[in-house]
C-alpha positions, 0 to 999 in steps of 0.5 A: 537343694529346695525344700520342694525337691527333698520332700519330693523326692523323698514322697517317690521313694516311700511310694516305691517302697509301699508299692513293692510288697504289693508287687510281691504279694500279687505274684504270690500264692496270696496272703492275708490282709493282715500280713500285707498290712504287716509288710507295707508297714515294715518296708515303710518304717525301714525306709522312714528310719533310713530318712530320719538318719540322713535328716540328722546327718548334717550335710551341708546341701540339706543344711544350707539348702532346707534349713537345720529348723526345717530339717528338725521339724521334718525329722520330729515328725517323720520320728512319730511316724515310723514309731506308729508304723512299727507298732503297725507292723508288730502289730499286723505281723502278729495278728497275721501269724495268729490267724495263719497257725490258729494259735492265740496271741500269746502264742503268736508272740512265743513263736514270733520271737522264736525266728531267726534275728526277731529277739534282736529286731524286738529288743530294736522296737523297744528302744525305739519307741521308748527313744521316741517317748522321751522325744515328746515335747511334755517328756523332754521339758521334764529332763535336761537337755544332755540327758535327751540327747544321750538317750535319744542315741539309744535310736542309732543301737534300735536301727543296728539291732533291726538291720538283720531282720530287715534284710531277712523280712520276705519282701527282701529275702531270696533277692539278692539285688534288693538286699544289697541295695537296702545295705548299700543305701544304709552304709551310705547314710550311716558314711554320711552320719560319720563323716559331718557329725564325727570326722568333719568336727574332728578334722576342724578341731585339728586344723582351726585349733579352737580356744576361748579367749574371753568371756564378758558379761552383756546383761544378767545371765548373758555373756559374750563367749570370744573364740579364737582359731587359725584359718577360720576363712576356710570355715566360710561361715556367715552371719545369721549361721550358728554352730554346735559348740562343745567345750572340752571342760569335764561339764561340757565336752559330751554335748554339742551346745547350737549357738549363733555368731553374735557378730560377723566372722573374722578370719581369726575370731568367732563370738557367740553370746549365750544366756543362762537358759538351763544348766548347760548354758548356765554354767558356760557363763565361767568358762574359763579362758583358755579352753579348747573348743570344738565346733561343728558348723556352720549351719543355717540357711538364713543369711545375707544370701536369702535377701531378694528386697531392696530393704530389710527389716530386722525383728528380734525378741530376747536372746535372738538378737544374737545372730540379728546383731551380726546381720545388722553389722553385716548385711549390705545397704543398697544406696538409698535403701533402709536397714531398720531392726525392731529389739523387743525386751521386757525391760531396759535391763535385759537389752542385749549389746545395745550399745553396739547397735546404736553404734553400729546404726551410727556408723552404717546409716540404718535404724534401731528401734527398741520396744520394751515392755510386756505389750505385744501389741507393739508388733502387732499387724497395725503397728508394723504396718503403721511404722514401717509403711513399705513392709510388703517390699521388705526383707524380714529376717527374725529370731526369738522366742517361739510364742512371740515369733508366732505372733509377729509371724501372724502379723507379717503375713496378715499385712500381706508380705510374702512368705518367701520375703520372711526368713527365720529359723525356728527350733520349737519341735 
């Protein structure tokens, strides 16, 4: 399932659904503009919260096909959009009953929420927009990463509280077919959200039994997390994919912590490496051994799977070697082809598993530069062009911090690769 299809498909429903009020209005007796502005709003935003909850459902066609970055990003901006159009509806609606009965706003708004299941639809808003203010950029760098995540929840409780007033708005109200529809696309998603975000984890607990069997430092703040398991085969993972790691310790098992494979998957054995970014990833680097471990996954598009080149470029900056490690390790050579990876750090110091690679580059036949230092003009256009001559017939997959992956992003396609031949994942919402 493309990008293209799902937006799409996706773009025909909306327009279905702001087309109907339309439909009901001019079938009417008629109606103020403010109320069909109310109307359009509303079966809108219900639709855009019914397409926010199936981009966090994590099933696999839209994680392998799209790509869980793009469906983050996809689902921030959609987040903001149906925030703006309920206020929209609240709005209109308000405004619309206030001309209709010629009381003033206030009054409007005592009347209002006099009707049938608008206290909890109210109630509903409320959390809604204030999930959605803790979801802005500068709000989540104020509070930690757990704290977000347990208050964004309070979205799954603003759509409970909603639901009735949605079925019981007029555009729905009195059309049996419709409202069953509108319910049955709202249980299915909502069967989707509980079946690859709480059973399928469970189910995977039970049958791979998860535990951490070591734990080694790579650098300052960094370590290696070793996690063996029964049946890992049957997981399918590959390199270049991450799962949503929990670890049942009393500080972990409540939050879902998104780390990639560092090295290519056994069938008994899964290693992530994680640096001390925050308090979470902090304190994972004493995770005792022995700890039970559930993991949900995997997800992510950019794997061996995505290469069309004979050769490949690796670009990796800080802690995003990780899962160019295990590509690296893994991804084919063609005979006679080249493999190069490009390590960017700041200093000696902070290069993650250099011995590994220089090992790995030893034992495949490929090719490991480092580039240290704070200049980033070493992965500049003229740079890369200069030192890799054929990087317009390349496969480029990277990973890194958001700044400088926007930069070297700048400079690929300023020398001309295709955007098709560049593969990443980007999490900077």
């Amino acid at each position: 399932m493309d990008p293209a299809t799902v937006v799409a498909a996706g773009g025909i429903g909306a327009l279905a659904v702001a087309t109907w009020p339309v439909v009901v209005a001019t079938l009417g007796p008629g109606a103020p503009l403010t109320a069909l502005i109310a109307h359009i709003g509303g079966m809108l935003a219900g639709y855009g919260v019914l397409l926010l909850l199936l981009l966090m459902a994590r099933t696999p066609a839209l994680e392998r096909g799209v790509g869980a970055d793009v469906l983050a990003r996809w689902h921030a901006r959609l987040g903001r959009t149906v925030i703006g159009l309920v206020l929209v509806h609240a709005a209109a609606a308000l405004t619309g009953w206030a001309q209709l009965t010629g009381a003033g706003m206030l009054g409007a708004a005592w009347q209002v929420l006099g009707m049938p299941w608008l206290p909890a639809a109210t109630v509903g808003t409320v959390l809604m927009v204030t999930a959605g203010v803790l979801s802005a950029r500068a709000a989540r760098r104020r509070m930690r990463h757990e704290t977000w995540h347990g208050l964004h929840l309070l979205m799954y409780l603003a759509v409970a509280l909603s639901f009735a007033h949605m079925l019981a708005g007029p555009d729905l109200t009195g059309r049996p077919a419709l409202q069953i529809a509108w319910a049955l696309a709202y249980t299915y998603v909502f069967a989707l959200v509980l079946r690859y975000r709480v059973i399928a984890p469970l189910q995977q607990a039970v049958r791979h039994r998860l535990r951490v069997a070591g734990v080694q430092e790579e650098a300052p703040g960094v370590v290696s997390i070793t996690v063996t398991g029964e049946h890992l085969h049957e997981l399918a993972a590959e390199p270049g994919q991450f799962f949503r790691w929990r670890f049942l310790t009393p500080d972990h098992w409540s939050t879902a912590h998104p780390f990639s494979l560092s090295a290519a998957p056994t069938d008994t054995e899964l290693r992530l490496t994680v640096k001390a970014l925050g308090d979470g990833s902090r304190n994972l680097q004493a995770l005792p051994v022995g700890t039970w471990v559930v993991a949900e996954g995997p997800y992510g598009a950019v794997t061996p799977a995505r290469r069309t080149r004979r050769n490949v470029l690796l670009v990796a900056g800080g802690v995003g070697i990780t899962p160019m490690r295990a590509l690296f390790e893994s991804i084919t050579i063609a005979p006679g082809g080249d493999l190069l990876l490009v390590y960017r750090a700041r200093n000696e110091g902070e290069l993650v598993f250099r011995a590994e690679l220089d090992a790995i580059a030893r034992g495949r036949g490929a090719r490991v530069a480092y580039v240290l230092g704070p200049d980033r003009a070493a992965l500049s256009r003229a740079a890369l062009l200069h030192n890799v001559p054929d990087l317009v017939e390349r496969d480029v997959y990277m990973c890194g911090p958001p700044g400088l992956m926007t930069a070297v992003r700048r400079s690929l396609l300023d020398a001309g690769l295709p955007s098709a031949q560049l593969h990443e994942e980007r999490f900077d919402l």
